[in-house]
C-alpha positions, 0 to 999 in steps of 0.5 A: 462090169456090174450094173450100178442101182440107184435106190431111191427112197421117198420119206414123208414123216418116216423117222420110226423106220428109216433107220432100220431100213437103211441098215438093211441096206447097208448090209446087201451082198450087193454094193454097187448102188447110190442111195437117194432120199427125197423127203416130202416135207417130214415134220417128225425129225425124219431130215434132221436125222439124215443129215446127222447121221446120213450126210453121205447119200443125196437128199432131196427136200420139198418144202411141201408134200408134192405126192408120192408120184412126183417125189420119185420122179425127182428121184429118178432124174436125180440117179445115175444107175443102169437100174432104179430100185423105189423102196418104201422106208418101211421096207426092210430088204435081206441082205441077198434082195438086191444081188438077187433082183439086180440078178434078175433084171440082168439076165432077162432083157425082156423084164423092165420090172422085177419085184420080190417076196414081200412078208409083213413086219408085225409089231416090229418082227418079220412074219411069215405072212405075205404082203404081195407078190406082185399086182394083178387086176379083178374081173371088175378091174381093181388091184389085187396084191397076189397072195395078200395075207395068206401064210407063206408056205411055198406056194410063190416059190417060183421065179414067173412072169407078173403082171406088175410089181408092187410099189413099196419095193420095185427095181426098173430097168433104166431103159424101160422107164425112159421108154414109158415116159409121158409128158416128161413123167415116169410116175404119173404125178396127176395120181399124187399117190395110190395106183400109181406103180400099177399104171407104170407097170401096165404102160411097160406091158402095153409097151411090150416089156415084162415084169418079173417076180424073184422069191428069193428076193425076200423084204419085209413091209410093215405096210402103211409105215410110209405115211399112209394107211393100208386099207381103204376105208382106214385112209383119211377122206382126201386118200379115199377120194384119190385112190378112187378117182386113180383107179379110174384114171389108170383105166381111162389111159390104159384100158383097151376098148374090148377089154372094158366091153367084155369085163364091162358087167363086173366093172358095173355092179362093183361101181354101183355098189361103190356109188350107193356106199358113197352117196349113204356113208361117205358123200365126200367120194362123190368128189371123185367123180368131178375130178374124172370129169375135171380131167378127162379130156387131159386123161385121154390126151395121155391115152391117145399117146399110150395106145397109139404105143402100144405093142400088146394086144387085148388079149394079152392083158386078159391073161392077167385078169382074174376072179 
């Protein structure tokens, strides 16, 4: 008996792409899936196209944004599949991507998460160029997307172990979401957006589950299609604020003491560097700071909770740090 996926798909003024996104769907050897849309208040024509010409998947509609993070939460408690594919609307997967990620979260029970080969989608053609291959972190403990913008010429061939899967395409493992559920989220909805699928990757690894990447499992991503800007310092204000202050609430909950000890000198220079930027050029980043403070004491009730947990140890997390 095959798995049933549930594909849930968080639209936010998403009209340009939907369209060809679901048509990509629509052609996957794969076809035991539901597809679930949860709009975050579109003004672009995005839920009026859905219901002319979509009336067959479920959509969910929020009078407001309530952030990416609690839209696919909405999403998850909505599906009924063994296995929850998020894809991004500006995401268009190969008809073999999900027969192939299905394929690989089936025969690796260890896996709660496997994430495939994402190339850019530049000026409407699929491009040679890599978008991720999975998520690792710096030596001054910031997200990296592996193989970002460098050719692909094979060097990510392989089927391997990553330390957590970029967020524009994820399928989970029903099992390991339910696992890693704090406070009745999956998704952390303080993030509202940005660092969030590395949180919840980072919890399912602390928890003793593994992610896995697949390349053969090919899709392509125009990047910053779905609303929101690709590189930080082309993001409005308010998204700057959030993907800083979300970093640090990601290392508040999930950071072990040692760890921070021993990257502690790198963490440091990038910080101060980051403050001196902010105080000179972008004084609306110092608000990042009273959001920390603001929260911490909520921050590190979630941490209590995620390292009493835990099964890996520090040593292991080590592993996936890199230059």
């Amino acid at each position: 008996m095959t798995p049933k996926v549930s594909i849930v798909i968080v639209t936010w003024n998403s009209r340009r792409y939907i369209e060809k996104c679901l048509e990509c769907l629509r052609k996957q050897l794969y076809t035991d899936y539901e597809i679930i849309v949860v709009d975050n208040a579109s003004l672009d024509g995005t839920i009026e196209y859905l219901n002319h010409n979509h009336f067959h998947l479920t959509i969910i509609k929020n009078q407001k944004n309530l952030g990416f993070a609690k839209a696919c939460n909405q999403g998850i408690r909505a599906s009924t599949g063994d296995f929850t594919l998020m894809l991004n609307p500006d995401v268009f997967p190969e008809p073999n991507f999900l027969e192939e990620l299905v394929k690989t979260l089936s025969h690796n029970s260890r896996y709660g998460a496997v994430g495939g080969k994402l190339l850019l989608f530049n000026h409407g053609e699929k491009s040679r160029t890599i978008d991720s291959t999975g998520l690792f972190l710096t030596r001054s403990l910031k997200a990296r997307d592996r193989g970002n913008l460098k050719k692909d010429w094979g060097q990510y061939d392989q089927e391997e172990n990553i330390f957590a899967v970029c967020g524009a395409a994820i399928i989970f493992r029903r099992e390991a979401l339910e696992k890693i559920k704090t406070e009745g989220e999956y998704f952390d909805e303080d993030f509202f957006a940005y660092y969030e699928e590395l949180d919840l990757c980072w919890r399912m690894q602390l928890i003793g589950f593994e992610c896995g990447y697949n390349p053969r499992a090919v899709a392509y991503h125009v990047r910053g299609g779905s609303g929101f800007k690709p590189k930080f310092f082309q993001k409005t204000p308010f998204m700057q604020r959030i993907t800083m202050r979300n970093r640090y609430f990601m290392l508040i909950k999930n950071l072990s003491k040692i760890n921070l000890l021993i990257f502690f000198p790198f963490f440091f220079l990038t910080e101060l560097v980051l403050m001196f930027y902010s105080c000179i050029c972008a004084p609306h980043l110092l608000k990042a700071y009273g959001d920390i403070v603001w929260n911490l004491k909520r921050f590190l009730k979630k941490r209590s909770f995620i390292q009493q947990s835990r099964t890996k140890n520090s040593r292991y997390i080590r592993t996936w740090i890199k230059k």
